[in-house]
TORKOL-4160 file (C-alpha; in steps of 0.2 Angstrom, whole numbers, padded with zeros to 4 digits, m for minus):
159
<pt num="1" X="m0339" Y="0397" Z="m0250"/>
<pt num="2" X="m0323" Y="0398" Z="m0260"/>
<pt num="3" X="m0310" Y="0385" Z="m0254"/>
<pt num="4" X="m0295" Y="0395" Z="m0260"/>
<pt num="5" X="m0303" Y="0410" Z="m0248"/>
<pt num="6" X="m0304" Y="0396" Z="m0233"/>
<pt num="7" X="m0287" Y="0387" Z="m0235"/>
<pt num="8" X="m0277" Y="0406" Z="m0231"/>
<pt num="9" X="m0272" Y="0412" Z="m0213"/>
<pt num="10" X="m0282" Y="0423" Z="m0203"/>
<pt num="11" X="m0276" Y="0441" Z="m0207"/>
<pt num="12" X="m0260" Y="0444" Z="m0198"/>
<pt num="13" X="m0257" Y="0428" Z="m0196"/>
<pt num="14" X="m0239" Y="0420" Z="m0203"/>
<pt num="15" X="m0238" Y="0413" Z="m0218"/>
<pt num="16" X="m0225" Y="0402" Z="m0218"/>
<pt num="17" X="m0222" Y="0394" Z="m0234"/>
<pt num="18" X="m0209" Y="0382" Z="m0230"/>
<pt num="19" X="m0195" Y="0376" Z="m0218"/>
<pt num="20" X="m0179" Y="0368" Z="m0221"/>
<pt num="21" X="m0166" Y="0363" Z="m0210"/>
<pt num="22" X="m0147" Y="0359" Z="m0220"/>
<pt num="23" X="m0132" Y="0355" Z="m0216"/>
<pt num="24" X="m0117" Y="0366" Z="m0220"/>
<pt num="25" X="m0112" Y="0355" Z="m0237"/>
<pt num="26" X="m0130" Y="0358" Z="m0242"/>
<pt num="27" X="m0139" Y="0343" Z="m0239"/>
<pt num="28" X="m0157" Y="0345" Z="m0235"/>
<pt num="29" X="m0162" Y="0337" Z="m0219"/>
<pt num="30" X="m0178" Y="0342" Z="m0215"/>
<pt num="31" X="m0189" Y="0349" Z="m0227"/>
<pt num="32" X="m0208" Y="0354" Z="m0224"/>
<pt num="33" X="m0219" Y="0361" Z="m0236"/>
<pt num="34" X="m0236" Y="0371" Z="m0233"/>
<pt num="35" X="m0241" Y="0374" Z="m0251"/>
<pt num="36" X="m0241" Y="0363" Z="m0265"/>
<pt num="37" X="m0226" Y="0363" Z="m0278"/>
<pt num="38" X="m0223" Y="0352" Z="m0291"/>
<pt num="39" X="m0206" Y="0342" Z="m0287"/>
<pt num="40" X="m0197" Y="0348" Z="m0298"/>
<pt num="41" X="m0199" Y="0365" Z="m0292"/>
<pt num="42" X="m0196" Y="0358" Z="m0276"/>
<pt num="43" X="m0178" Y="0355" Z="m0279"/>
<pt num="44" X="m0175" Y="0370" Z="m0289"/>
<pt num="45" X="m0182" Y="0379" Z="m0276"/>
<pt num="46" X="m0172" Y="0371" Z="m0262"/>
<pt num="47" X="m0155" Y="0371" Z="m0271"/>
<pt num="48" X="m0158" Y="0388" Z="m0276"/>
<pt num="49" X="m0159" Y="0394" Z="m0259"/>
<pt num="50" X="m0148" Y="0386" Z="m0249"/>
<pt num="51" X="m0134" Y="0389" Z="m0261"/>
<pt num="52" X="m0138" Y="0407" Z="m0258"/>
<pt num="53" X="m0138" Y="0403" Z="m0240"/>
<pt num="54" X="m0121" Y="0396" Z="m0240"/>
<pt num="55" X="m0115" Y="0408" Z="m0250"/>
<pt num="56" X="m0118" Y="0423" Z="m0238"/>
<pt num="57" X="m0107" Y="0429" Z="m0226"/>
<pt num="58" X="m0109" Y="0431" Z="m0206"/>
<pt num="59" X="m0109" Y="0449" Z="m0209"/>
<pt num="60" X="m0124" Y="0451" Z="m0221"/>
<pt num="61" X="m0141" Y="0449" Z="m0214"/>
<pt num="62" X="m0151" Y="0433" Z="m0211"/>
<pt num="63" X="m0165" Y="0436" Z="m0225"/>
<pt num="64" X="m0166" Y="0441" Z="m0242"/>
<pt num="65" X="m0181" Y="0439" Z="m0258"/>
<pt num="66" X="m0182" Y="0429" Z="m0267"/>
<pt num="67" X="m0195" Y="0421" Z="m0281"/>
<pt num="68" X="m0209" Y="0429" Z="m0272"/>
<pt num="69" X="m0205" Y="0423" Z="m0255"/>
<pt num="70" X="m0195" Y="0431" Z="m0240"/>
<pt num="71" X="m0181" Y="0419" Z="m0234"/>
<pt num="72" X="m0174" Y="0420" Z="m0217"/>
<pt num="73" X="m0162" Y="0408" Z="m0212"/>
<pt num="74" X="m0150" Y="0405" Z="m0196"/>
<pt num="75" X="m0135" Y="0393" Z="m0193"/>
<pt num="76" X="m0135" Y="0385" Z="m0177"/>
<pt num="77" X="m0120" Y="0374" Z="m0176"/>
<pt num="78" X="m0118" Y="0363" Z="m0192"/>
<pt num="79" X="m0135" Y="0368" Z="m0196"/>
<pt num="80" X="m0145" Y="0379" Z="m0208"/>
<pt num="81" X="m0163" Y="0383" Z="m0201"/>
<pt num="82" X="m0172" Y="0392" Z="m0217"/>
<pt num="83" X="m0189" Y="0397" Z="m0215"/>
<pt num="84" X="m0197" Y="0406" Z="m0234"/>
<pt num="85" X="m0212" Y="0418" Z="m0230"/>
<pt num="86" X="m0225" Y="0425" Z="m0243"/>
<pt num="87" X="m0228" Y="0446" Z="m0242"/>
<pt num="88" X="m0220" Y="0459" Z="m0238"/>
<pt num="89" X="m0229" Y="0462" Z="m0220"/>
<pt num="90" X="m0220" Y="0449" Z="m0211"/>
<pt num="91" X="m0208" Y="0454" Z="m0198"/>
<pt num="92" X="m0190" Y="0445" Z="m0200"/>
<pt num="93" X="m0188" Y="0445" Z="m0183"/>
<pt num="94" X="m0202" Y="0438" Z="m0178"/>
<pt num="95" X="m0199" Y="0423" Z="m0191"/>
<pt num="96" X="m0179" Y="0425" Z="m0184"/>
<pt num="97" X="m0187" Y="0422" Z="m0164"/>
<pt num="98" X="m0198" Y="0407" Z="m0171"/>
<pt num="99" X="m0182" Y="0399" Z="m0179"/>
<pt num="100" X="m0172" Y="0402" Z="m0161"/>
<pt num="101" X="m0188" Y="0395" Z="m0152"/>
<pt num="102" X="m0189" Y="0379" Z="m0165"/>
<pt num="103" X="m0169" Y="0377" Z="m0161"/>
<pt num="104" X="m0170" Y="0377" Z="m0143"/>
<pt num="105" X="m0189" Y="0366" Z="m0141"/>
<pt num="106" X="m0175" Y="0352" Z="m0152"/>
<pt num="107" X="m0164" Y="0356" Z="m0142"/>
<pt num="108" X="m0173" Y="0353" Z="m0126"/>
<pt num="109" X="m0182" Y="0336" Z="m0134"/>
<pt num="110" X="m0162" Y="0329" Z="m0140"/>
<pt num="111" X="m0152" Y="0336" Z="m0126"/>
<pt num="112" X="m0143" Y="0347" Z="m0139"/>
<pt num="113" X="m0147" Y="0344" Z="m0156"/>
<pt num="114" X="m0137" Y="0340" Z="m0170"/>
<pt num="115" X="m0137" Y="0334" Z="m0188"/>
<pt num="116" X="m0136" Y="0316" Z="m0182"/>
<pt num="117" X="m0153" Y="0318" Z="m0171"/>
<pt num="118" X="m0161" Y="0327" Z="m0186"/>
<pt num="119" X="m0156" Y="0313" Z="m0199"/>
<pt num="120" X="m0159" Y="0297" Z="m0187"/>
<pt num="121" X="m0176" Y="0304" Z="m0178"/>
<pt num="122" X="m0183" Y="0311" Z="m0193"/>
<pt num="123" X="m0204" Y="0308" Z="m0190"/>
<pt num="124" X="m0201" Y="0316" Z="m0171"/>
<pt num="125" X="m0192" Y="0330" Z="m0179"/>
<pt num="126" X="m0208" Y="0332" Z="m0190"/>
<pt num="127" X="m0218" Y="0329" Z="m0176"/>
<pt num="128" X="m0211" Y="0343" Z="m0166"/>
<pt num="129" X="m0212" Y="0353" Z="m0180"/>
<pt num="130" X="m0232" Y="0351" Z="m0183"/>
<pt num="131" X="m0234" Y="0354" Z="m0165"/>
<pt num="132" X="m0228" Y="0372" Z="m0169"/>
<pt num="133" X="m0235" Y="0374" Z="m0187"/>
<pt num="134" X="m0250" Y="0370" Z="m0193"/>
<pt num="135" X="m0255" Y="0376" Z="m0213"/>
<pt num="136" X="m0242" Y="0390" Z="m0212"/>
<pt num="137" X="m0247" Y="0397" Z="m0196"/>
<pt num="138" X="m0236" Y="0399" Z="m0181"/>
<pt num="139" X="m0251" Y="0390" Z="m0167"/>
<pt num="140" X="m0238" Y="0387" Z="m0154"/>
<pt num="141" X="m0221" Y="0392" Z="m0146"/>
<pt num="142" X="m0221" Y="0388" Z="m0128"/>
<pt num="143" X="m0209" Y="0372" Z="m0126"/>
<pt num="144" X="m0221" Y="0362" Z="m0110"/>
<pt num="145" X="m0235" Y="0362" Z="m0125"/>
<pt num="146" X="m0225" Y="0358" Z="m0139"/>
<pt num="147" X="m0215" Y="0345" Z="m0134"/>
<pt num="148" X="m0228" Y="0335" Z="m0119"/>
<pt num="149" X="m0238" Y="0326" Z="m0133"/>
<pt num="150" X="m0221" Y="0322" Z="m0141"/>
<pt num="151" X="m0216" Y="0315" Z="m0122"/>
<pt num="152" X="m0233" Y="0306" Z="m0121"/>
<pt num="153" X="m0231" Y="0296" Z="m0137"/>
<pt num="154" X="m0213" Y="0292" Z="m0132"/>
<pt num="155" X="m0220" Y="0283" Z="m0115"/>
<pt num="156" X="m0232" Y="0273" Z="m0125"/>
<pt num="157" X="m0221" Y="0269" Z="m0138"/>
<pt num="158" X="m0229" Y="0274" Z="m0153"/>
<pt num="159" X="m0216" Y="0286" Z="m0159"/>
């Protein structure tokens, strides 16, 4: 069986390609990759992007191409949520409603997130993060089911 055939998403699945959450200076503070890319294109990667993301105004839309990938980006607060998506059959919205529903499951977890909670919670930020995306794919958006093995750790203390 070929590996590279078994490691892509089901058809119509998302294919999310990475997330990145920034603040408005644009300093990465979450970054989350679901392909691999040398370091260095990493970084020219991000900075590339988010200085295109800073540098749009709130009139212009919340995507645009770029390299190969569709980026779609929102500013909640002092934050940048930027989510880059291979193909040209995925639907901003729907990555624009994943974004809203990744903002509000933090929110609900840190009682109204912010930069600090992102910065000084990291790994739970991650972890919340996994519950929703797993290789790329979108697996789950309802905030009970996202965020209750996240609560169960906390009560054990493991997190």
């Amino acid at each position: 069986r070929n590996s590279a055939a078994a490691a892509r998403p089901a058809l119509g699945a998302m294919t999310l390609r990475f997330v990145l959450m920034v603040n408005k200076q644009g300093q990465t503070r979450l970054a989350q990759y679901y392909e691999r890319l040398p370091m260095d294109e990493r970084c020219a990667l991000e900075a590339e992007v988010i200085r295109k993301c800073l540098a749009r105004t709130e009139t212009q839309c919340s995507f645009f191409e770029y390299r190969g990938y569709k980026v779609v980006y929102r500013r909640y607060a002092s934050l940048f949520f930027i989510v880059g998506v291979e193909g040209d059959d995925e639907n901003e919205l729907s990555i624009l409603e994943f974004i809203h529903a990744l903002v509000e499951t933090l929110d609900r977890y840190f009682e109204n997130v912010c930069e600090l909670d992102i910065m000084f919670n990291l790994e739970k930020a991650h972890f919340i993060l996994d519950e929703m995306v797993m290789n790329g794919c979108i697996i789950e958006t309802n905030k009970n089911n996202i965020l209750s093995p996240v609560m169960l750790l906390d009560k054990t203390g493991s997190l």
